[in-house]
PyMOL Python script that loads the backbone (N, CA, C, O; Angstrom):
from pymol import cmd

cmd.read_pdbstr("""\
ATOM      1  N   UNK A   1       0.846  -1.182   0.000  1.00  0.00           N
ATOM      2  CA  UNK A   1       0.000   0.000   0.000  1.00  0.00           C
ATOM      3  C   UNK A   1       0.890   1.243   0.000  1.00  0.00           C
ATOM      4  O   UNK A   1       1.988   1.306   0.553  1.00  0.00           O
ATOM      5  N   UNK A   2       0.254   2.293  -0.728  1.00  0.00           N
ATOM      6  CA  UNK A   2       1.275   3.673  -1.024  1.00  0.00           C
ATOM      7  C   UNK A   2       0.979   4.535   0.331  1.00  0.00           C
ATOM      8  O   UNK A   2      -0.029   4.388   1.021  1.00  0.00           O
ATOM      9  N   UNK A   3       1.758   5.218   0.522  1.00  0.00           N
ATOM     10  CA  UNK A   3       1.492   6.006   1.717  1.00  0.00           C
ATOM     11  C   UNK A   3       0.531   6.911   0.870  1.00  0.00           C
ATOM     12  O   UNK A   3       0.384   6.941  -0.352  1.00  0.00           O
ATOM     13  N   UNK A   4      -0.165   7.739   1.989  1.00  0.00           N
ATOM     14  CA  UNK A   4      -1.122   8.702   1.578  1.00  0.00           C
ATOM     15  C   UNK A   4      -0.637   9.746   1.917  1.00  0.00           C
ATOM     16  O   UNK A   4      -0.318  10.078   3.058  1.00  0.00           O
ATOM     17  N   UNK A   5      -0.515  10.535   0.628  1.00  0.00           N
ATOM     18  CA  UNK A   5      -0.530  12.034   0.654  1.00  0.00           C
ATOM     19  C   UNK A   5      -1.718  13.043   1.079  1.00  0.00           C
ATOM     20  O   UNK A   5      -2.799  13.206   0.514  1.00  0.00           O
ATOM     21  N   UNK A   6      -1.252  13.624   2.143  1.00  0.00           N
ATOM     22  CA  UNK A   6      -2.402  14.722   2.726  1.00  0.00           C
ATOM     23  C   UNK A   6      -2.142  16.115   2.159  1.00  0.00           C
ATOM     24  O   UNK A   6      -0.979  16.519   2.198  1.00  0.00           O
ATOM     25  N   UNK A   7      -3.242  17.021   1.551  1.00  0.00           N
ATOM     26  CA  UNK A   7      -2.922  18.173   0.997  1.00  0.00           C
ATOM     27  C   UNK A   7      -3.589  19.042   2.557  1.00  0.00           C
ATOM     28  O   UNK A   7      -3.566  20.262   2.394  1.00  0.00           O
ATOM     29  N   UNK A   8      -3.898  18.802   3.336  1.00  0.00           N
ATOM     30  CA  UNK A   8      -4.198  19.176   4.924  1.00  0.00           C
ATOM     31  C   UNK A   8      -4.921  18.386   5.699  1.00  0.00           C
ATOM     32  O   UNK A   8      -5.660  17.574   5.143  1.00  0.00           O
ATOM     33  N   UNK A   9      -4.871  18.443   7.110  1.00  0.00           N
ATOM     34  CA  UNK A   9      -5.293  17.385   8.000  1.00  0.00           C
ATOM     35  C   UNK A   9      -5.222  18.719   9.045  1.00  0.00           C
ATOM     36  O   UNK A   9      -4.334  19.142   9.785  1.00  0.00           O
ATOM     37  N   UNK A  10      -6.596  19.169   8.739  1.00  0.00           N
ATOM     38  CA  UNK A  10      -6.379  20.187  10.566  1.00  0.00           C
ATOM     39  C   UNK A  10      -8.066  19.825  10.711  1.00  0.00           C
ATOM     40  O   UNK A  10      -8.948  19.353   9.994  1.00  0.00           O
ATOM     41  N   UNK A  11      -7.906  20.437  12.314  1.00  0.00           N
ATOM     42  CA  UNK A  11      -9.337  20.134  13.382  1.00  0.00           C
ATOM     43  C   UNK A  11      -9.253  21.918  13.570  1.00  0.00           C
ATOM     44  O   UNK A  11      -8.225  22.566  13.380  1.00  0.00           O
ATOM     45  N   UNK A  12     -10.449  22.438  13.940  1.00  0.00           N
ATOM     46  CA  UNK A  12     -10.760  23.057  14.205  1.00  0.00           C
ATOM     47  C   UNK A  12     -11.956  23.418  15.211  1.00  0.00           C
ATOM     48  O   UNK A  12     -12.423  22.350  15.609  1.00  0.00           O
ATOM     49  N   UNK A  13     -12.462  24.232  15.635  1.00  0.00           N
ATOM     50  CA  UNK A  13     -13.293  24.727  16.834  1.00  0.00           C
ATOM     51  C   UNK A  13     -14.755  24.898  15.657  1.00  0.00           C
ATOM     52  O   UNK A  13     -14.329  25.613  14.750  1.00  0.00           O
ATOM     53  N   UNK A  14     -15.916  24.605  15.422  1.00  0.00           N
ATOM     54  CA  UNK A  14     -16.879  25.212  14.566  1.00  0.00           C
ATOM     55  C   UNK A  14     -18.301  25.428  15.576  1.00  0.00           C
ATOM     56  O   UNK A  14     -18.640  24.861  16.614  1.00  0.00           O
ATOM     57  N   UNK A  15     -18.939  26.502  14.770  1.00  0.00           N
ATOM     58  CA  UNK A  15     -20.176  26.617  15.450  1.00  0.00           C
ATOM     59  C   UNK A  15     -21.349  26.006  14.708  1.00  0.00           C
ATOM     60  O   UNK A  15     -21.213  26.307  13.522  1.00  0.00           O
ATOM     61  N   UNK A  16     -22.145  25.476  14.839  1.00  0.00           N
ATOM     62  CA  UNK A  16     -23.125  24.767  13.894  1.00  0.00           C
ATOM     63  C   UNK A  16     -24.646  25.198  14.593  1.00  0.00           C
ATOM     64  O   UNK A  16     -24.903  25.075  15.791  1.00  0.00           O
ATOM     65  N   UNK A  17     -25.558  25.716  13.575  1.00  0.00           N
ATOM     66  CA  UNK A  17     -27.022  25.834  14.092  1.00  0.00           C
ATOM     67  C   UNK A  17     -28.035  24.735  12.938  1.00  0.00           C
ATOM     68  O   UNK A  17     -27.782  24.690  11.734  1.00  0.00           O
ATOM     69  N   UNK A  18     -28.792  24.189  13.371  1.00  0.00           N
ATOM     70  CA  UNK A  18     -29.542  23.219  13.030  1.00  0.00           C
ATOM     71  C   UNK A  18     -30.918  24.108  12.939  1.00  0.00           C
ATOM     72  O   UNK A  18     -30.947  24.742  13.994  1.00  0.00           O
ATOM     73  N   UNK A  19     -31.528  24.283  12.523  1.00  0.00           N
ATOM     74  CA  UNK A  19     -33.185  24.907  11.945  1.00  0.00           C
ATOM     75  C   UNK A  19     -33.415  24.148  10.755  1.00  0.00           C
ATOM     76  O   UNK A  19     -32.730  23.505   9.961  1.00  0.00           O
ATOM     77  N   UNK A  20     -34.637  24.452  10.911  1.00  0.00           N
ATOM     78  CA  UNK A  20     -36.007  23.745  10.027  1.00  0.00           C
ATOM     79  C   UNK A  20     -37.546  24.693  10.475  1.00  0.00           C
ATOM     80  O   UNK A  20     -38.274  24.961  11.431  1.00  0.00           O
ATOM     81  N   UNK A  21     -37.397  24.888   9.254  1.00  0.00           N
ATOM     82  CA  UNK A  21     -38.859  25.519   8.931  1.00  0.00           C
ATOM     83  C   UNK A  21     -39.772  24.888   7.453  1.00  0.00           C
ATOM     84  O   UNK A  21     -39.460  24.037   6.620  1.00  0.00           O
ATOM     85  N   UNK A  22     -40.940  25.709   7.604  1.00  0.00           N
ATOM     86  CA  UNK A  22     -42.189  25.260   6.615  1.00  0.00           C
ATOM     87  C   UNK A  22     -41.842  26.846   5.677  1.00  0.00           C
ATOM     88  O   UNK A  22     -41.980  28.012   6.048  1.00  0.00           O
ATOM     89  N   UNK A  23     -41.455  26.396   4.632  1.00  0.00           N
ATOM     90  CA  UNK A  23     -41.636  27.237   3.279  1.00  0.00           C
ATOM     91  C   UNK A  23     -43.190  27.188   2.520  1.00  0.00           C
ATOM     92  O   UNK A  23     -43.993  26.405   3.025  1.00  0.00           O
ATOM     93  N   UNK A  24     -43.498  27.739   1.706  1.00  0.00           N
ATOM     94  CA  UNK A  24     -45.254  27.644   0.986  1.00  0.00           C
ATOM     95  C   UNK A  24     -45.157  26.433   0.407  1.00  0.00           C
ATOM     96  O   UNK A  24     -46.171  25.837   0.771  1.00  0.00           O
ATOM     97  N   UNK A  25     -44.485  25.690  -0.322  1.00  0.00           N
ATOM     98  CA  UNK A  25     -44.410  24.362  -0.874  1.00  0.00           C
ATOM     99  C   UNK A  25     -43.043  23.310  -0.451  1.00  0.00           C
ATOM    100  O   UNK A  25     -42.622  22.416  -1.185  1.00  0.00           O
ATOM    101  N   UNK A  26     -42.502  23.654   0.872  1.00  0.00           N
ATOM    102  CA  UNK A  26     -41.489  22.556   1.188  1.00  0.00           C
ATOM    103  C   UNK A  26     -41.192  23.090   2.650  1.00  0.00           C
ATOM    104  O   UNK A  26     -41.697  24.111   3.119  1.00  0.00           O
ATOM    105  N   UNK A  27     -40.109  22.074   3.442  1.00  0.00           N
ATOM    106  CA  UNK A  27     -39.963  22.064   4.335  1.00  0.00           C
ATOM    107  C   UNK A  27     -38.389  22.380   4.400  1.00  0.00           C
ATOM    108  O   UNK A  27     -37.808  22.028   3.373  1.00  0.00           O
ATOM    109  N   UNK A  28     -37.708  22.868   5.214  1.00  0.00           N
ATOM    110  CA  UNK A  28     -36.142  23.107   4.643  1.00  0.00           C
ATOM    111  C   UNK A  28     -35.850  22.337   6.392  1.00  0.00           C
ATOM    112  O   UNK A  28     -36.531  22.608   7.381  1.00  0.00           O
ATOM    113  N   UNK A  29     -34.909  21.559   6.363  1.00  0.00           N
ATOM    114  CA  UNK A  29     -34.226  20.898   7.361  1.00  0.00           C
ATOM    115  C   UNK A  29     -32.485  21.284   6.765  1.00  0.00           C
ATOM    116  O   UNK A  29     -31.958  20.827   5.750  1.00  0.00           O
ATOM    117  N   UNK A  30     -31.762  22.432   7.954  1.00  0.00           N
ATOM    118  CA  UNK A  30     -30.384  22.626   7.352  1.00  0.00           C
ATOM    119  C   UNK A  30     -29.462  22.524   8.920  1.00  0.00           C
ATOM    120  O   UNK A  30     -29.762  22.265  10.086  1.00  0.00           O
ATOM    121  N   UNK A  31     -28.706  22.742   8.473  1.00  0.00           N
ATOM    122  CA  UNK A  31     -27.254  22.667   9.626  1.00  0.00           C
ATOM    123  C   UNK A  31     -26.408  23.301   8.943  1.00  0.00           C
ATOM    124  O   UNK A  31     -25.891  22.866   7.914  1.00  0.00           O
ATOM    125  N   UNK A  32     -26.238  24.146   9.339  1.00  0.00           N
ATOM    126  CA  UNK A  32     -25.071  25.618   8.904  1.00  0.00           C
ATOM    127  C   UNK A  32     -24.115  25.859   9.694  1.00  0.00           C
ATOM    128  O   UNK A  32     -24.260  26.754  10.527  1.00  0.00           O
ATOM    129  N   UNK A  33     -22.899  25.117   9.625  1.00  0.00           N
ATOM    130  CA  UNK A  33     -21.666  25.235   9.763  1.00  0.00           C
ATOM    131  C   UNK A  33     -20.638  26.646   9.550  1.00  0.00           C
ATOM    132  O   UNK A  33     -20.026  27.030   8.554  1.00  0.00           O
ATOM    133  N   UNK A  34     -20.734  27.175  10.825  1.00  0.00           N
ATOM    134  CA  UNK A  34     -19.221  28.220  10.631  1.00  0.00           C
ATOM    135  C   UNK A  34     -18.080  28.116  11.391  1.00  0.00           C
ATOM    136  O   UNK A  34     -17.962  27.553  12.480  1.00  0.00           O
ATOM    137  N   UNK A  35     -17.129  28.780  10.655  1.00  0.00           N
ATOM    138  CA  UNK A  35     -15.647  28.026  10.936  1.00  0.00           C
ATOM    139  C   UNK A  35     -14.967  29.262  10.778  1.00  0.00           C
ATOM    140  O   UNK A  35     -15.534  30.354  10.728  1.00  0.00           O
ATOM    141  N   UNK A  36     -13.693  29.068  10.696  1.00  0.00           N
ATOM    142  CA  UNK A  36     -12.489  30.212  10.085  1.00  0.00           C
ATOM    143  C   UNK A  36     -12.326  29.998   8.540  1.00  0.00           C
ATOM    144  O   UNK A  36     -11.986  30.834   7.703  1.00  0.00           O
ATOM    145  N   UNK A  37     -12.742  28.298   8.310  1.00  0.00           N
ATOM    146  CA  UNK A  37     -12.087  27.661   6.788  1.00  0.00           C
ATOM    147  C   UNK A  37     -12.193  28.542   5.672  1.00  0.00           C
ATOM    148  O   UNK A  37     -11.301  28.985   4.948  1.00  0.00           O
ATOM    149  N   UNK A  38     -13.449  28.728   5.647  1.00  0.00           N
ATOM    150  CA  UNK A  38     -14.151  29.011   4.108  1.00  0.00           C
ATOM    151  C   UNK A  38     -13.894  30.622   4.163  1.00  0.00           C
ATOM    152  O   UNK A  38     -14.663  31.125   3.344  1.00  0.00           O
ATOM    153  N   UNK A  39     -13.017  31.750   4.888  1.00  0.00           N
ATOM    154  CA  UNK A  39     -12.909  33.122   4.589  1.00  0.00           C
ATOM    155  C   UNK A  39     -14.215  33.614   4.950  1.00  0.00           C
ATOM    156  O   UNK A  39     -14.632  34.267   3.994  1.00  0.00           O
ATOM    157  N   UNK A  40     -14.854  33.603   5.671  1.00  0.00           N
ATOM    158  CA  UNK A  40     -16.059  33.592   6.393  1.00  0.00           C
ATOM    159  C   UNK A  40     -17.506  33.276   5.580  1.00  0.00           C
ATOM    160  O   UNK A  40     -18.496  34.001   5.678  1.00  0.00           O
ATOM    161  N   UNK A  41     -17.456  32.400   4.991  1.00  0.00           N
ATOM    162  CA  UNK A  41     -18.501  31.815   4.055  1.00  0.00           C
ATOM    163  C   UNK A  41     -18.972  31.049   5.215  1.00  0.00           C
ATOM    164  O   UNK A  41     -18.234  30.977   6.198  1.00  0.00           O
ATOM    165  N   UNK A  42     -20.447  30.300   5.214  1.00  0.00           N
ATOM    166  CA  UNK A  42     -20.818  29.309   5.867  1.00  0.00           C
ATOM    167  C   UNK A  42     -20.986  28.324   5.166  1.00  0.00           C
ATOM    168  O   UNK A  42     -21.137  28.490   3.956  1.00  0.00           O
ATOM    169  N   UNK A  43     -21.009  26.860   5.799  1.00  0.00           N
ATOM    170  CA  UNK A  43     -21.294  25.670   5.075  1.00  0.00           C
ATOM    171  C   UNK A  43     -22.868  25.160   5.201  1.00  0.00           C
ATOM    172  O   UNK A  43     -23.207  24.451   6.149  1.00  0.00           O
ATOM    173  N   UNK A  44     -23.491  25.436   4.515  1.00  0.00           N
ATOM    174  CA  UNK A  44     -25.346  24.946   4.567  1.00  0.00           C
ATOM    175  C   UNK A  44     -25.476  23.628   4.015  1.00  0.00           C
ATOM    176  O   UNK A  44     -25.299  23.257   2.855  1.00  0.00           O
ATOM    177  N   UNK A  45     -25.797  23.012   4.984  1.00  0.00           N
ATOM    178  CA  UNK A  45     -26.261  21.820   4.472  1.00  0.00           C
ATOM    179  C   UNK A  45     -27.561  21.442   4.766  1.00  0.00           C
ATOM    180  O   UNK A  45     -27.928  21.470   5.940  1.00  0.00           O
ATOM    181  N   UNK A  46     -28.469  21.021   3.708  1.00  0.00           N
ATOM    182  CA  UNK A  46     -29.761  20.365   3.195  1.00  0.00           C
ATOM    183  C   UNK A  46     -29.644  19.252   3.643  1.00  0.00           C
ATOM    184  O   UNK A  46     -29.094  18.362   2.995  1.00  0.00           O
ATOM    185  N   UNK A  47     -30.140  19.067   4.855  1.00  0.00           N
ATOM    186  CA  UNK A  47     -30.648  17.379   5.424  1.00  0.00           C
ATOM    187  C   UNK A  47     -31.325  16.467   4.559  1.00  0.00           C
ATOM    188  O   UNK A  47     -30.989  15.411   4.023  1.00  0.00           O
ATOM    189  N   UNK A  48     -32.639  17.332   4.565  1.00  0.00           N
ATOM    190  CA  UNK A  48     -33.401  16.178   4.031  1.00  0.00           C
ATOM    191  C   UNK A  48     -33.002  16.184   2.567  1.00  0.00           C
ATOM    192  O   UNK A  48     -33.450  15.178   2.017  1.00  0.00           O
ATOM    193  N   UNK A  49     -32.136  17.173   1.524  1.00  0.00           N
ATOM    194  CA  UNK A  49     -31.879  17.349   0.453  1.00  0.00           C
ATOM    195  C   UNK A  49     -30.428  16.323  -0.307  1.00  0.00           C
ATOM    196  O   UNK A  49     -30.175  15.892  -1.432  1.00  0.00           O
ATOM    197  N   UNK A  50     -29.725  16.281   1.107  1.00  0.00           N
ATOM    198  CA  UNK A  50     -27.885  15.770   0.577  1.00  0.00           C
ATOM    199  C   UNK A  50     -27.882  16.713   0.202  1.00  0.00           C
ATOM    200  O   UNK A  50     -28.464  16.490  -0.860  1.00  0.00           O
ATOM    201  N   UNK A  51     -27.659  17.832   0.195  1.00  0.00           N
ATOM    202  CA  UNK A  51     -26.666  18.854  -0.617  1.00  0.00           C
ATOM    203  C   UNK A  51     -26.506  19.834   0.086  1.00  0.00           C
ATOM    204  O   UNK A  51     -27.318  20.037   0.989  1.00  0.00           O
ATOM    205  N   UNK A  52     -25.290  20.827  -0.144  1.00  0.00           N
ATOM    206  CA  UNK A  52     -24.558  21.320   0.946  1.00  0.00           C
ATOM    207  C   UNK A  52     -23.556  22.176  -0.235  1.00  0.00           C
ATOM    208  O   UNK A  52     -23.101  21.650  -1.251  1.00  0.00           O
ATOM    209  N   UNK A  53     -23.328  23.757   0.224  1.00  0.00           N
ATOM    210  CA  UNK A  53     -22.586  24.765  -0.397  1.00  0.00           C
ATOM    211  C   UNK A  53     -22.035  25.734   0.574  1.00  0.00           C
ATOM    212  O   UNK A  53     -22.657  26.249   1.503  1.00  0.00           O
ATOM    213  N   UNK A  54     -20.991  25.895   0.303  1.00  0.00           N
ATOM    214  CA  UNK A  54     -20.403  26.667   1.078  1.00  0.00           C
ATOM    215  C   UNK A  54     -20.997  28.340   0.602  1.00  0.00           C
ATOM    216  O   UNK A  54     -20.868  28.580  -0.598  1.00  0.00           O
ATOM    217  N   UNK A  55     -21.497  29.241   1.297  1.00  0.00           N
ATOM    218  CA  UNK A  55     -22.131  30.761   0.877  1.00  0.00           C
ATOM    219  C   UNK A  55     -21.792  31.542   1.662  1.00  0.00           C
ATOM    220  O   UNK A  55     -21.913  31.223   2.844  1.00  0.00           O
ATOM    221  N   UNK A  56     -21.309  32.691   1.367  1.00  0.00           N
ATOM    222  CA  UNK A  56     -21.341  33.999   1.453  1.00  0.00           C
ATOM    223  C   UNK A  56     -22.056  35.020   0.788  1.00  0.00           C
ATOM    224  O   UNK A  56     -22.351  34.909  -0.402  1.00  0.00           O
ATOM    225  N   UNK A  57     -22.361  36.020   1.478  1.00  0.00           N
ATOM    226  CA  UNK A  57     -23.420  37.339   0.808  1.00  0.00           C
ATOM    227  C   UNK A  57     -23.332  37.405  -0.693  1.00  0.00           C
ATOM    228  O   UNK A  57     -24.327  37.764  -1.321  1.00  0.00           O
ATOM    229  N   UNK A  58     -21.891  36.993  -1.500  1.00  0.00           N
ATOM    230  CA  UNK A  58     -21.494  37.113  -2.553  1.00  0.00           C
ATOM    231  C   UNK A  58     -22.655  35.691  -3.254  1.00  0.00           C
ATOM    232  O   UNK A  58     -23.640  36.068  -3.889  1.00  0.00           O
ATOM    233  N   UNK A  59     -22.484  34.546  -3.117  1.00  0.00           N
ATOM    234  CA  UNK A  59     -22.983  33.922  -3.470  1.00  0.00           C
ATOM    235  C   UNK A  59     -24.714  34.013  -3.705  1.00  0.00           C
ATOM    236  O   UNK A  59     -25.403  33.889  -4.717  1.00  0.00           O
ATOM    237  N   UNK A  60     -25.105  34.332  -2.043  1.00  0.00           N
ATOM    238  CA  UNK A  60     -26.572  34.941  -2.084  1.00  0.00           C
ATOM    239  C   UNK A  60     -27.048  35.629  -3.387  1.00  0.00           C
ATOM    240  O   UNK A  60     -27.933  35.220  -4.139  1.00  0.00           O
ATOM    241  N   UNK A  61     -26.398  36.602  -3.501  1.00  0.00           N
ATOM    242  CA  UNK A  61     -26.555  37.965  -4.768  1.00  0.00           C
ATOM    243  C   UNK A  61     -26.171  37.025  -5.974  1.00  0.00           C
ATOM    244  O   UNK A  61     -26.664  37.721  -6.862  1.00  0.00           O
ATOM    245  N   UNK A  62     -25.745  36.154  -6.509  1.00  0.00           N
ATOM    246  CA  UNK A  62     -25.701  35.751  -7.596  1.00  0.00           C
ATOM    247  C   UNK A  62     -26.764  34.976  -8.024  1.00  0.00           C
ATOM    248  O   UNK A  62     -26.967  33.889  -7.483  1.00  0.00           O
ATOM    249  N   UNK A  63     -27.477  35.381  -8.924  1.00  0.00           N
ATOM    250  CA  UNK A  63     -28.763  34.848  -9.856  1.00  0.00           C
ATOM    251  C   UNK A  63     -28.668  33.435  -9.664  1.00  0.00           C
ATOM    252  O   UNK A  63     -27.504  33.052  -9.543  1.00  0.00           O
ATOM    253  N   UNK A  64     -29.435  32.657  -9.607  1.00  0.00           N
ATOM    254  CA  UNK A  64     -29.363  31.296 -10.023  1.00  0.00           C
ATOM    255  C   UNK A  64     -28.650  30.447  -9.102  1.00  0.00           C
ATOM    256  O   UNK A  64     -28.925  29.248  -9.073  1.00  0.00           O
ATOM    257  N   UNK A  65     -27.628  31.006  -8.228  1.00  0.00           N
ATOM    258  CA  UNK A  65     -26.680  30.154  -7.184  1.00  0.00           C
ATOM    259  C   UNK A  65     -27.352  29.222  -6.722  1.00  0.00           C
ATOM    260  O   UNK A  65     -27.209  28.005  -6.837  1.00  0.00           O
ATOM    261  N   UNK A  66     -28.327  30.010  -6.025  1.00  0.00           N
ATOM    262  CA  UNK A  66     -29.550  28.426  -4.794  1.00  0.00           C
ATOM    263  C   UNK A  66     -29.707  27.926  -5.136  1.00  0.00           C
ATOM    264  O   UNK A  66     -29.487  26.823  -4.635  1.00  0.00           O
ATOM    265  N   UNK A  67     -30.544  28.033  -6.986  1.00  0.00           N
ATOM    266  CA  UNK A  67     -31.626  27.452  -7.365  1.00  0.00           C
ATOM    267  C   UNK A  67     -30.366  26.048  -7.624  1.00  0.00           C
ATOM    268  O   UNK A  67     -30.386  24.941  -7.085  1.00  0.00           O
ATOM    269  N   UNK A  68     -29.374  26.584  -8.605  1.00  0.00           N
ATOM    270  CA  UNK A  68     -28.416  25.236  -8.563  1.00  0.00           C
ATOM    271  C   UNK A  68     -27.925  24.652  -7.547  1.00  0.00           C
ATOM    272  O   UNK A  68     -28.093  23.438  -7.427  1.00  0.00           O
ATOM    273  N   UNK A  69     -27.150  25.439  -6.512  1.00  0.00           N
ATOM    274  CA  UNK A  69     -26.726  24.578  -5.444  1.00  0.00           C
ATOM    275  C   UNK A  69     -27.721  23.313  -4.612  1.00  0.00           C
ATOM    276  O   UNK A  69     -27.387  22.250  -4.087  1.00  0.00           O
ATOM    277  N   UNK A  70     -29.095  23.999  -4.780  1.00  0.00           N
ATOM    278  CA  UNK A  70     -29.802  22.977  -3.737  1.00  0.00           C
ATOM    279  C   UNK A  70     -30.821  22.600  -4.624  1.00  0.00           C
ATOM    280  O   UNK A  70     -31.793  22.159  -4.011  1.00  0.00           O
ATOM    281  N   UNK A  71     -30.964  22.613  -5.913  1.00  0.00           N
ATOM    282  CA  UNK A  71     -31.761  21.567  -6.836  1.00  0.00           C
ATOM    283  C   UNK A  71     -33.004  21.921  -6.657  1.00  0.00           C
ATOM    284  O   UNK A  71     -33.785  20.972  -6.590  1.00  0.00           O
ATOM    285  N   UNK A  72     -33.697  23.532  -6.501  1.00  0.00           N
ATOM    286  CA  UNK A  72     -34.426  24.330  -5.858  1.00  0.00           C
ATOM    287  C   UNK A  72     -35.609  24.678  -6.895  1.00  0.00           C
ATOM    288  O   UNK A  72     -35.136  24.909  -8.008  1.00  0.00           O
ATOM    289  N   UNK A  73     -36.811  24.766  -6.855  1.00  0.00           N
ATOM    290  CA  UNK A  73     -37.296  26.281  -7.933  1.00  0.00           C
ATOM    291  C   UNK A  73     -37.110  27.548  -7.373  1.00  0.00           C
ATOM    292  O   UNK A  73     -36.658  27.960  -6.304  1.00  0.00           O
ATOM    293  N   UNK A  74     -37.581  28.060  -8.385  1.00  0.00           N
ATOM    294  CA  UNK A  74     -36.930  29.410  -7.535  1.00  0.00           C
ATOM    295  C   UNK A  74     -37.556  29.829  -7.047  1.00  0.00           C
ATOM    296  O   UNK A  74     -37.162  30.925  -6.647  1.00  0.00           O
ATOM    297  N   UNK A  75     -38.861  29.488  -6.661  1.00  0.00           N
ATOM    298  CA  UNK A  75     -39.898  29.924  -5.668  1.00  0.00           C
ATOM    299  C   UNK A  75     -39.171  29.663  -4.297  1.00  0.00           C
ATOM    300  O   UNK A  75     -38.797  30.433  -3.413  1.00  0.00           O
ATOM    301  N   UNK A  76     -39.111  28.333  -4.439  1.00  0.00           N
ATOM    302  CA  UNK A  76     -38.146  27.289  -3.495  1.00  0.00           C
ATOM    303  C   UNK A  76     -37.282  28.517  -2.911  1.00  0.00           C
ATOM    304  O   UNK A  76     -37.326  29.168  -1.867  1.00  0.00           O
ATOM    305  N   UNK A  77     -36.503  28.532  -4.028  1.00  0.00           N
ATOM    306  CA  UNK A  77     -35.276  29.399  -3.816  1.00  0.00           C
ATOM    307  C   UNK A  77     -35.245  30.544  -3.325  1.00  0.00           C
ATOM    308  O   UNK A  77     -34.189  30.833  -2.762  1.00  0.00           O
ATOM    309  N   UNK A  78     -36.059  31.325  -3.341  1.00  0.00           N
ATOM    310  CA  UNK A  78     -36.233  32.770  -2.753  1.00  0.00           C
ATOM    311  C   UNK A  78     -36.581  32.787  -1.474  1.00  0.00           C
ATOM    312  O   UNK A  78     -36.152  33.636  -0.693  1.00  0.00           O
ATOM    313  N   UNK A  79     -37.458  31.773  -1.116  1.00  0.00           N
ATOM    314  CA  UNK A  79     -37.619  31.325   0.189  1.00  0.00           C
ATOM    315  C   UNK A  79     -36.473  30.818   0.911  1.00  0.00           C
ATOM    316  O   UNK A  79     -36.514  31.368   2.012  1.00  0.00           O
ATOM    317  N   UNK A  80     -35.790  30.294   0.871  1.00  0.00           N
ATOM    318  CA  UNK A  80     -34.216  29.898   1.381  1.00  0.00           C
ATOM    319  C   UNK A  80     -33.514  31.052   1.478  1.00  0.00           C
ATOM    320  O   UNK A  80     -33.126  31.524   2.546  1.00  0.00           O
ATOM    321  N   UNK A  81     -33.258  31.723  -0.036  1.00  0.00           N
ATOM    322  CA  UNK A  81     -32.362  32.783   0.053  1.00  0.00           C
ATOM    323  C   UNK A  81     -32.954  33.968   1.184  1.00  0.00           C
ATOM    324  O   UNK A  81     -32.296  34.652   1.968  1.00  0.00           O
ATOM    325  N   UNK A  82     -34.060  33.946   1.016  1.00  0.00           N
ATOM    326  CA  UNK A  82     -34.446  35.072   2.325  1.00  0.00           C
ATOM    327  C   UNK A  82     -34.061  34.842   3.642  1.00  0.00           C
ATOM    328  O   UNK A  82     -33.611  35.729   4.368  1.00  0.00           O
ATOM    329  N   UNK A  83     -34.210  33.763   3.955  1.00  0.00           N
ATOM    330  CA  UNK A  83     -33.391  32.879   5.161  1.00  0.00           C
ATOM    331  C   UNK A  83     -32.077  33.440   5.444  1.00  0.00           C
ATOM    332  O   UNK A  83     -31.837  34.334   6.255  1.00  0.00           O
ATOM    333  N   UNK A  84     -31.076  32.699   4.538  1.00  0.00           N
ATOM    334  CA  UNK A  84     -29.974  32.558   4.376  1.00  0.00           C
ATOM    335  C   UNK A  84     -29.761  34.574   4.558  1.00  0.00           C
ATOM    336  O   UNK A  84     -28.633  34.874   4.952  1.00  0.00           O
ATOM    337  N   UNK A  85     -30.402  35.391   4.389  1.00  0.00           N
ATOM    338  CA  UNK A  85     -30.067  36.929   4.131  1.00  0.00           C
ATOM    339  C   UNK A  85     -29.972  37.008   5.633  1.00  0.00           C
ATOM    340  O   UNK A  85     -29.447  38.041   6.047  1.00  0.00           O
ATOM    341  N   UNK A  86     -30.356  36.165   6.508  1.00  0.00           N
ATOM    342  CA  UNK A  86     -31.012  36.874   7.582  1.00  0.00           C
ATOM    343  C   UNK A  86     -29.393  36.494   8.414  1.00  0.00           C
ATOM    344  O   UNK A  86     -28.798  37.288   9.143  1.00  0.00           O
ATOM    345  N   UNK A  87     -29.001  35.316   8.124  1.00  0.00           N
ATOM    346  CA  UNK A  87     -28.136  34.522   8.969  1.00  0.00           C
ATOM    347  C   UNK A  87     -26.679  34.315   8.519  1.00  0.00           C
ATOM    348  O   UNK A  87     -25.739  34.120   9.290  1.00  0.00           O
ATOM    349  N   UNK A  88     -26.599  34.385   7.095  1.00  0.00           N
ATOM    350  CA  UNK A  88     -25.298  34.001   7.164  1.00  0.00           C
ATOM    351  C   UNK A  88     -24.255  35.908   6.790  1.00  0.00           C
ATOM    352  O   UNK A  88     -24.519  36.927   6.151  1.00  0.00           O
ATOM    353  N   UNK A  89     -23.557  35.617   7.304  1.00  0.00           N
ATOM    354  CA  UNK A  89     -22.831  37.117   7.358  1.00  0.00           C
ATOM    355  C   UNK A  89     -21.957  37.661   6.750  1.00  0.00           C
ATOM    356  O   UNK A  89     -21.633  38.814   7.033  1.00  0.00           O
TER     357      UNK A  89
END
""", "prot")
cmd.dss("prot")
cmd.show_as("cartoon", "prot")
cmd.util.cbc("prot")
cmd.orient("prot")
């Protein structure tokens, strides 16, 4: 067996909030991960979805981001992103 090359191996301290709410046509179950890692982006992850993006305000403001990252309509999506305006920083 080859040894394994690590391009990093660190632990860190993170804060994580877990919410779930009722949107007009879905339910959003997330866990939003913040850290130092991501340059102060948060990590959102979609429970009941599997899917998970790292976002910042920058991302928010870009057209179409949600709807792709979380496999969304954009009804869907506007509803999240309003969320996400409130919380991630």
């Amino acid at each position: 067996m080859t040894e394994r090359f690590f391009l990093y191996d660190d632990t860190e301290e993170t804060k994580t909030r877990f919410v779930s709410f009722m949107g007009e046509h879905q339910r959003f179950d997330l866990a939003i991960l913040y850290s130092d890692r991501y340059y102060g982006k948060a990590m959102v992850m979609d429970i009941q979805g599997s899917r998970f993006a790292i976002i910042g305000q920058d991302d928010l403001d870009e057209e179409g981001y949600i709807e792709h990252a979380f496999k969304l309509s954009e009804q869907d999506a506007a509803e999240l992103r309003e969320f996400l305006n409130e919380v991630v920083l």
